[in-house]
C-alpha positions as CSV (number, residue, x, y, z in Angstrom):
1,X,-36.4,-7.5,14.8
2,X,-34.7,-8.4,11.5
3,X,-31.2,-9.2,12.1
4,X,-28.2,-9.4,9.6
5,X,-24.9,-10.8,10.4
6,X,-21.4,-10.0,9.0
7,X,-19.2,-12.3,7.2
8,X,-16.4,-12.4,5.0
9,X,-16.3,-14.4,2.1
10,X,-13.3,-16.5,3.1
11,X,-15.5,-17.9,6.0
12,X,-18.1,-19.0,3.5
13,X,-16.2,-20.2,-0.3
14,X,-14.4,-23.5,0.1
15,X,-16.8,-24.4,3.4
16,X,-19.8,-25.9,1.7
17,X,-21.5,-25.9,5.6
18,X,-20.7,-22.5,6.0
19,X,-24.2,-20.8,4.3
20,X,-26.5,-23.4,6.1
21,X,-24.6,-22.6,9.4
22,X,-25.2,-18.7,9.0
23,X,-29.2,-19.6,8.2
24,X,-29.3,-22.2,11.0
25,X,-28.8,-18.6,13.1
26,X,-31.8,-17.3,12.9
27,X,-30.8,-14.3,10.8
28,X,-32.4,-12.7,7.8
29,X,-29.9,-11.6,5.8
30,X,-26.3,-11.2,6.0
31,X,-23.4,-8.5,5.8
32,X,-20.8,-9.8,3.7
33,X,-17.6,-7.9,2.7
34,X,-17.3,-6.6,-0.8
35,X,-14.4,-4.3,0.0
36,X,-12.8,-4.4,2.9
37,X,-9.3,-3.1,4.8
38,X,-6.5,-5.2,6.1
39,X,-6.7,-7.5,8.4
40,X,-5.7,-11.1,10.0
41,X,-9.0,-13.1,10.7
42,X,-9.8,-16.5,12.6
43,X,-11.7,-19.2,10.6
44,X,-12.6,-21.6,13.4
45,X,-14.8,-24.2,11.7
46,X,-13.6,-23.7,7.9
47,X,-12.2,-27.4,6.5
48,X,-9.0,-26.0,4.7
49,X,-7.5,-22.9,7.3
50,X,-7.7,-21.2,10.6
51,X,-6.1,-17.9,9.9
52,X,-6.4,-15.5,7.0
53,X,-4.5,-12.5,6.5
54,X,-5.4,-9.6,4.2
55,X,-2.3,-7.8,3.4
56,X,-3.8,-4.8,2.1
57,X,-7.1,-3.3,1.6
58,X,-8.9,-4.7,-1.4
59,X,-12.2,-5.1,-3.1
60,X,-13.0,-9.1,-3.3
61,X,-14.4,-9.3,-6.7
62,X,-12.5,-8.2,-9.8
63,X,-12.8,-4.2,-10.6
64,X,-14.6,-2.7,-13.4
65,X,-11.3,-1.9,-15.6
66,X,-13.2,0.3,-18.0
67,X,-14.0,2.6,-14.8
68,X,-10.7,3.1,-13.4
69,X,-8.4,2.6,-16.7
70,X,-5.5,5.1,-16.2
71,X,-7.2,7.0,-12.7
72,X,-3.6,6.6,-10.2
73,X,-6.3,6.3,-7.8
74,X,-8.0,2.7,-8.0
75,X,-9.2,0.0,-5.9
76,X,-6.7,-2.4,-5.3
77,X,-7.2,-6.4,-6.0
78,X,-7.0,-8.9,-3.5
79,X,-4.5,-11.7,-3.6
80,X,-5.0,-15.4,-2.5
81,X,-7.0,-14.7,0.6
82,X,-10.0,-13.8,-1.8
83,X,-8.9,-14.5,-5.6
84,X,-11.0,-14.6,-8.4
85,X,-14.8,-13.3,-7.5
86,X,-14.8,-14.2,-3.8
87,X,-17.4,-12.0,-3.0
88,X,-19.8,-13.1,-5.7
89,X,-18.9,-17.0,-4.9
90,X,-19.5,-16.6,-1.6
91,X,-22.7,-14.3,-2.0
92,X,-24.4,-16.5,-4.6
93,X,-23.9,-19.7,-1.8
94,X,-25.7,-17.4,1.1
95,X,-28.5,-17.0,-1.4
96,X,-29.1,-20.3,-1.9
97,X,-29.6,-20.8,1.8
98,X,-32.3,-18.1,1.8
99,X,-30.2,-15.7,3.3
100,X,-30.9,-11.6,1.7
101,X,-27.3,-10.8,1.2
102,X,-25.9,-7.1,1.2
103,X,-22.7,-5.4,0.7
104,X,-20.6,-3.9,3.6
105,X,-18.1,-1.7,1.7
106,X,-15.4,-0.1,3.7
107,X,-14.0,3.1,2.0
108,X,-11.4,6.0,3.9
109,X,-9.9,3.1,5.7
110,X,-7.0,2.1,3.7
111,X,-3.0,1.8,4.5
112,X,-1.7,0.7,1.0
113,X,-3.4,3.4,-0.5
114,X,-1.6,5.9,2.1
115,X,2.0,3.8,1.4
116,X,1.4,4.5,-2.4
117,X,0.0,7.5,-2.8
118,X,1.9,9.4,-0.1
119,X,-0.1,12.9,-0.8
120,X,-3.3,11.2,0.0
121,X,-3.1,11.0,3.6
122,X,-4.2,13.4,6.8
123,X,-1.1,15.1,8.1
124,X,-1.1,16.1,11.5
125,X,0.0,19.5,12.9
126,X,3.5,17.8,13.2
127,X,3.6,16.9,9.8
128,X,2.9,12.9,10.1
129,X,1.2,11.4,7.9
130,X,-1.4,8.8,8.4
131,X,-1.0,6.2,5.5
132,X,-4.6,4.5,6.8
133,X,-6.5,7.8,6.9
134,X,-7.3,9.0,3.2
135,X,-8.1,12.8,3.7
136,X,-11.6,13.8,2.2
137,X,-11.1,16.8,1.3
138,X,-8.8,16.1,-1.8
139,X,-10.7,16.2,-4.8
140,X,-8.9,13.0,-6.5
141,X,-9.6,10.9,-3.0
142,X,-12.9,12.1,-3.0
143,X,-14.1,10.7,-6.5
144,X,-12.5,7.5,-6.2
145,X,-13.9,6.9,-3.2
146,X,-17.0,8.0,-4.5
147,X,-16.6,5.5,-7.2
148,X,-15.5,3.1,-5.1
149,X,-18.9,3.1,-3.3
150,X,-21.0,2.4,-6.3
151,X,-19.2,-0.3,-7.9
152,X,-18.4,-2.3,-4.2
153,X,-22.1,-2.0,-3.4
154,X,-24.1,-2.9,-6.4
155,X,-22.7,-6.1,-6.9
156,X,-25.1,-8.7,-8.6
157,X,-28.0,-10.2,-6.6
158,X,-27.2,-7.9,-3.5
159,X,-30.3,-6.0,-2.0
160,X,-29.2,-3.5,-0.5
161,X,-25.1,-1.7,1.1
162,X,-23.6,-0.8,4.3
163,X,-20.9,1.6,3.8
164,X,-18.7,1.8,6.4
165,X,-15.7,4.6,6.9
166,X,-17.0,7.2,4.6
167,X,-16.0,10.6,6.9
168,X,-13.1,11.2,8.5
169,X,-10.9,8.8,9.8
170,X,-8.0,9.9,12.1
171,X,-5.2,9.1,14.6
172,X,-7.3,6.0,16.8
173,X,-6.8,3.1,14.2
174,X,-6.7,-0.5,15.5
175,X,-3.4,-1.5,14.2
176,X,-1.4,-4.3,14.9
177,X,1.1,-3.8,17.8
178,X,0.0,-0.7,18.0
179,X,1.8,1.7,20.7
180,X,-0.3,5.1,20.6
181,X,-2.0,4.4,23.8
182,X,0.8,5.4,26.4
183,X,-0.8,9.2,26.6
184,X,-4.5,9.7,27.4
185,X,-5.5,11.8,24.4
186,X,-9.2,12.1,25.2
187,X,-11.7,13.1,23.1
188,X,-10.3,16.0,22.9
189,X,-7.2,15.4,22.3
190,X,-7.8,12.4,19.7
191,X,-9.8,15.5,17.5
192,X,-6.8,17.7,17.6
193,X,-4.4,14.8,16.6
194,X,-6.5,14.0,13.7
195,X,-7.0,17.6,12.2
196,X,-5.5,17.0,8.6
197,X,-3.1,19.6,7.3
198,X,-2.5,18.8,4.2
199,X,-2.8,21.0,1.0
200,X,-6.3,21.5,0.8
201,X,-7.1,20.9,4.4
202,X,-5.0,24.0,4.7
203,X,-6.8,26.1,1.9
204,X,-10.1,24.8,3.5
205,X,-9.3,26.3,6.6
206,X,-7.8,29.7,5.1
207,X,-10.9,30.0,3.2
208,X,-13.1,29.9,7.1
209,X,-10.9,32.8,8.1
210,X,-8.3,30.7,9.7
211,X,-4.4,30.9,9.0
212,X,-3.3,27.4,8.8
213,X,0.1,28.3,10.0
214,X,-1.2,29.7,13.0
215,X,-3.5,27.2,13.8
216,X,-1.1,24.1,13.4
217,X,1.1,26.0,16.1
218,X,-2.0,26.5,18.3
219,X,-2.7,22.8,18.5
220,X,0.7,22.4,19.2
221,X,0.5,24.3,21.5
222,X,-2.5,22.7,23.6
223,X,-1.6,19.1,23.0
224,X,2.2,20.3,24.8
225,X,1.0,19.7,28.4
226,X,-0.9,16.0,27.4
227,X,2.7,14.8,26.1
228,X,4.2,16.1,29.8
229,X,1.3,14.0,31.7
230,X,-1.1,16.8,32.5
231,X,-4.6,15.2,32.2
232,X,-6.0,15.6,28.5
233,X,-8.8,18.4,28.4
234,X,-11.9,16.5,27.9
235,X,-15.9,16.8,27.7
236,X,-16.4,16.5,24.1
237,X,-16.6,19.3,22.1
238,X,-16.3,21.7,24.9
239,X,-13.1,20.7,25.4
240,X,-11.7,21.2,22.0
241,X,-13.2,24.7,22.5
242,X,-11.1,25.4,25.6
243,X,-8.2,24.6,23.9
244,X,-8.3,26.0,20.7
245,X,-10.6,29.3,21.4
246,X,-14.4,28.8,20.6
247,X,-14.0,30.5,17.2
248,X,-11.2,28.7,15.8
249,X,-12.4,25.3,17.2
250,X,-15.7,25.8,15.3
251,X,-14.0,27.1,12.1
252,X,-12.2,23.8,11.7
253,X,-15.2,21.8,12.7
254,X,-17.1,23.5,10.1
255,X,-14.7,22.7,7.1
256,X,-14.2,19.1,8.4
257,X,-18.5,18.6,8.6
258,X,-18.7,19.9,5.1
259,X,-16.4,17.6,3.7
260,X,-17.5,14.9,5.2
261,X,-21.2,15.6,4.8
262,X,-20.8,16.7,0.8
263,X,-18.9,13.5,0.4
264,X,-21.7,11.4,2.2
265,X,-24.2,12.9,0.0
266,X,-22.0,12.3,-3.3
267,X,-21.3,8.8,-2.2
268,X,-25.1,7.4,-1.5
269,X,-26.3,9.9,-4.8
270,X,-23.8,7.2,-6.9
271,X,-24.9,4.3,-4.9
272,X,-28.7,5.0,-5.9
273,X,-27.8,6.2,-9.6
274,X,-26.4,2.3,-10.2
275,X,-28.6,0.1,-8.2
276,X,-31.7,-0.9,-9.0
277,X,-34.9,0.3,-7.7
278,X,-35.5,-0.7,-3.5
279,X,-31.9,-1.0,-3.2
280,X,-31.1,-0.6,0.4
281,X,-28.2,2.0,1.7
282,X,-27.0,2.2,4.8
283,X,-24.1,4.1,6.9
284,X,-21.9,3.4,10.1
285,X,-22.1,5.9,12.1
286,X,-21.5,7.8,15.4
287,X,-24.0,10.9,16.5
288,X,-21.3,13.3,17.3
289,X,-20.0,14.8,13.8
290,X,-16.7,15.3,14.9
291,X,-15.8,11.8,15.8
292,X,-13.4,9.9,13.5
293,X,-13.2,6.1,12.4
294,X,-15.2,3.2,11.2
295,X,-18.3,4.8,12.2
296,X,-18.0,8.1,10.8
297,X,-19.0,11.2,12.7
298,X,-22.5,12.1,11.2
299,X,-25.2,14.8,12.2
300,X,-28.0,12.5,12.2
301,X,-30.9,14.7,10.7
302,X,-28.4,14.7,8.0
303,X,-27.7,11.7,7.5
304,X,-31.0,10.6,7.6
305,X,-32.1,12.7,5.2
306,X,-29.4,11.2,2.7
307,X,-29.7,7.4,3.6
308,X,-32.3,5.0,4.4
309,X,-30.4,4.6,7.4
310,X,-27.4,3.9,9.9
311,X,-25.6,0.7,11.7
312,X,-24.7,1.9,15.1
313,X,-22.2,0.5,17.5
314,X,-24.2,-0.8,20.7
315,X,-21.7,-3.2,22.5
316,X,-21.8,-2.3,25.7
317,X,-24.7,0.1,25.3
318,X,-27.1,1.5,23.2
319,X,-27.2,5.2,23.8
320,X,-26.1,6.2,20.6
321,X,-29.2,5.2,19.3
322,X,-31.1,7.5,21.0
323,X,-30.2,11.1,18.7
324,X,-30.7,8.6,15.6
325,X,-34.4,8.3,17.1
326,X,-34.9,11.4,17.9
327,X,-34.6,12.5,13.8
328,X,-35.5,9.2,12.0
329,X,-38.9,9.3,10.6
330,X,-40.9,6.9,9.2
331,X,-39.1,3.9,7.7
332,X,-35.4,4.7,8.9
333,X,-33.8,1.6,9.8
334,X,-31.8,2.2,13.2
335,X,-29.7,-1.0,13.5
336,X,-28.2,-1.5,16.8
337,X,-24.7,-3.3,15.7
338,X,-24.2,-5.7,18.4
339,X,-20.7,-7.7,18.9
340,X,-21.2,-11.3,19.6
341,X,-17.7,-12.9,19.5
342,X,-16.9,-13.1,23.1
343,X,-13.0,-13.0,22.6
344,X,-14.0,-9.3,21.0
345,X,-15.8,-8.2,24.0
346,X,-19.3,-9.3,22.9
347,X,-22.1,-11.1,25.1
348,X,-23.9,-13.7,22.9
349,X,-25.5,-14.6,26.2
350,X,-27.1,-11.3,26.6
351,X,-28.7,-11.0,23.3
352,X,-31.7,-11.3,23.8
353,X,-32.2,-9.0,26.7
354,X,-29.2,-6.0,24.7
355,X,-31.3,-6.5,21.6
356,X,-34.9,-5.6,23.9
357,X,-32.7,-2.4,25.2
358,X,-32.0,-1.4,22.0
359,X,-35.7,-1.5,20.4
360,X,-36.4,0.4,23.2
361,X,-34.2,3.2,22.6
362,X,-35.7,3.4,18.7
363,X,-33.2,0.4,16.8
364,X,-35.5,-1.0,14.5
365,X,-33.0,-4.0,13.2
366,X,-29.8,-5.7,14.3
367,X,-26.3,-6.0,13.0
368,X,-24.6,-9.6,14.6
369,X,-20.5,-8.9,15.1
370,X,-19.2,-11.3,13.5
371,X,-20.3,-14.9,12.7
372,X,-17.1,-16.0,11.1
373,X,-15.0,-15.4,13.8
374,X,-17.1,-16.3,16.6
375,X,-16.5,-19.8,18.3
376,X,-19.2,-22.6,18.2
377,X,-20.5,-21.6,21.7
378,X,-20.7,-17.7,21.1
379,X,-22.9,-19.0,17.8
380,X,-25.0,-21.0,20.1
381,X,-25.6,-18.0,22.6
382,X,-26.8,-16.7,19.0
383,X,-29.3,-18.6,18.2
384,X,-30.2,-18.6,21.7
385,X,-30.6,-14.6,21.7
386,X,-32.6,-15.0,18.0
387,X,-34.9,-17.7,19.2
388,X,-33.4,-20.6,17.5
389,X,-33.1,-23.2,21.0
C-alpha cells in the first residue's frame, strides 16, 4: 500500500539530511503541515534544536494579503518557529528527494483565534467558552475557514490536501496541563459538554423546534449527577437519547450534522475550484457524525460523496475503517492513519502486521504518525514494517 508520512517543516528546513531520511523510509509521499495549531514538538536528529514551540496556530507560508485585506477573521502568521515560507522551503527539499508532497491543513482547531475573537467560540450550557473550538455555525467562521482551506492546500507543487478539523470540535482537546479528566464524561457526556450555545447555535436550534433556554437547562440537568460521581450514561448515541429525550437529542444532532456537513461540502467545493486538475482531497475523520475533534464526525456515504476520501485513526485498531468500506466505491482512498512514535503510543514494530489488518478491513493507503518526532529506532521499525531492511 502507498504510504505517506507527516512532517512539519521545521523537521525538514535547516536539516539538509532531513528529506533523504524521510525517502530512505520507504514512503511515497509525505504529509507536511501548511497550517497547523499550537503546539511544542521534539526535533531529535535536526543539527540546530530539539524543541519547537508553536505559540499559536498559524499558516507556515506567508497569506494571500489581497484575500483577507480588512476580513477581522484571517489566518494568523507564524513567528520564528516557521518564518518566511517554511512550508514551501521545506516542501520544495522533499521534492527533490522524490517524495509526492501534500498539504495537511488543520482548520476549527485554533486557541488564538478563540482569545481574539471572543464571539467565535462554542459556549457550553454554562456559558464557557472554548477559545480552541471555533463554532461552525457562524457565518463569518464559516467563510474564513472556508477560505482558509483553499489557500493552505493549494500551495505550489503540492498534489493533493488533508484537511484535518473541519466539523465540530468540542470540550476533549489535548491541552497542555490539562485537568478535565477528573469526571468520566463518556461519550455521552463529552456530546452534551460540547453542544455550542452561542448566538446562532441557539437560533439553529429554535428553528428545529427546540427552545434553547430550555434545552441549556435540560443538559444541565442530566450532566448534574456525572459532576456528583454517578457513572456517565453511555452507549453512544443511545445514551445522549436517555438523557435528553429521543426528540430533542435528535433535534440538536440534526442542526449540528448540517452545519458541519454544509461546511464540508463548501470547504472541498473551494479546495477543487483553486487546484489544478487531479488534485487530491482528503478528510480526517471518525464514522460516528456526532463525534467532535481532529477527526471530525462524518457520515461516511457523505463524505464520500464530497471527497476523494478520508485519513482514519487506526492506532490500536482499525475498526473505524470498516463503515468507510462499507460506502466507498471505486477509487476512495481509505487510509488507515497509523501512529509510529512509540513515546505516543504507536508500535513501529507492528507495522507490518497493523498495516495487513487494515487492508483487510478495506484501507487502501497509510498515513505514518509522525516521522519528525519519532526516535531513530521507532524510524527503523519503519522501514522495517515498509520493507526497507
Amino acid at each position: 500500500m502507498k504510504a505517506s508520512a507527516f512532517v512539519y517543516p521545521w523537521d525538514v528546513n535547516g536539516d539538509p539530511e532531513a528529506p533523504a531520511r524521510v525517502a530512505d523510509l520507504g514512503v511515497a509521499q509525505v504529509t507536511l503541515a501548511a497550517a497547523y495549531h499550537s503546539t511544542r514538538a521534539l526535533t531529535p536528529r535536526h543539527p540546530r534544536h530539539r524543541v519547537v514551540t508553536a505559540e499559536h496556530a498559524a499558516v507556515l507560508y506567508p497569506p494571500d494579503a489581497a484575500r483577507w485585506q480588512g476580513r477581522p477573521l484571517r489566518p494568523y502568521e507564524s513567528g520564528d518557529w516557521a518564518p518566511g515560507d517554511a512550508y514551501g522551503e521545506a516542501a520544495a527539499a522533499l521534492a527533490d528527494a522524490g517524495l509526492h508532497v501534500h498539504t495537511w491543513v488543520v482548520l476549527a482547531h485554533n486557541s488564538r483565534l478563540g482569545a481574539e475573537h471572543p464571539s467565535t467560540s462554542v459556549v457550553n450550557a454554562y456559558g464557557d467558552r472554548y477559545p480552541w473550538a471555533p463554532c461552525i455555525a457562524q457565518p463569518a467562521t464559516r467563510a474564513y475557514l472556508t477560505d482558509l482551506a483553499a489557500e493552505a492546500a493549494v500551495r505550489p507543487g503540492a498534489r493533493g490536501t488533508e484537511l484535518e478539523s473541519l466539523g465540530w470540535y468540542g470540550l476533549a482537546h489535548l491541552h497542555a496541563h490539562d485537568k478535565t479528566g477528573g469526571v468520566g464524561l463518556g461519550d455521552a457526556g463529552q456530546y452534551l459538554m460540547s453542544l455550542c450555545f452561542c448566538p446562532d447555535c441557539r437560533a439553529g436550534y429554535a428553528g428545529r423546534g427546540l427552545d434553547p433556554d430550555g434545552l441549556a437547562t435540560a443538559v444541565r440537568t442530566a450532566l448534574d449527577p456525572v459532576w456528583r460521581g454517578a457513572a456517565p450514561s453511555d452507549g453512544g448515541w443511545t445514551g445522549v437519547e436517555k438523557l435528553l429525550g429521543a426528540a430533542t437529542a435528535n433535534a440538536t444532532r440534526a442542526w449540528r450534522d448540517d452545519r458541519a456537513r454544509t461546511l464540508q461540502e463548501a470547504a472541498v467545493a473551494a479546495v477543487r475550484a483553486a487546484a489544478p486538475d487531479g488534485f487530491q482531497v482528503l478528510l480526517h475523520a471518525d464514522p460516528v457524525s456526532h463525534h467532535c475533534g481532529a477527526n471530525a464526525g462524518v457520515d461516511p456515504a457523505h463524505i464520500l460523496s464530497v471527497a476523494d476520501g478520508v485519513v482514519v485513526p487506526c492506532t490500536g485498531g482499525p475498526a473505524l475503517l470498516t463503515p468507510f468500506a462499507e460506502q466507498a466505491g471505486d477509487g476512495a482512498v481509505l487510509a488507515a492513519n497509523l501512529t509510529v512514535v512509540s513515546g505516543m503510543g504507536g508500535s513501529p514494530g507492528t507495522l507490518a502486521a497493523d498495516a495487513a489488518r487494515a487492508r483487510e478491513l478495506g484501507a487502501t493507503e497509510l498515513r505514518l504518525y509522525h516521522a519528525g518526532l519519532a526516535s531513530d529506532r521507532d524510524l527503523e521499525g519503519v522501514r522495517a514494517g515498509l520493507g526497507m531492511r
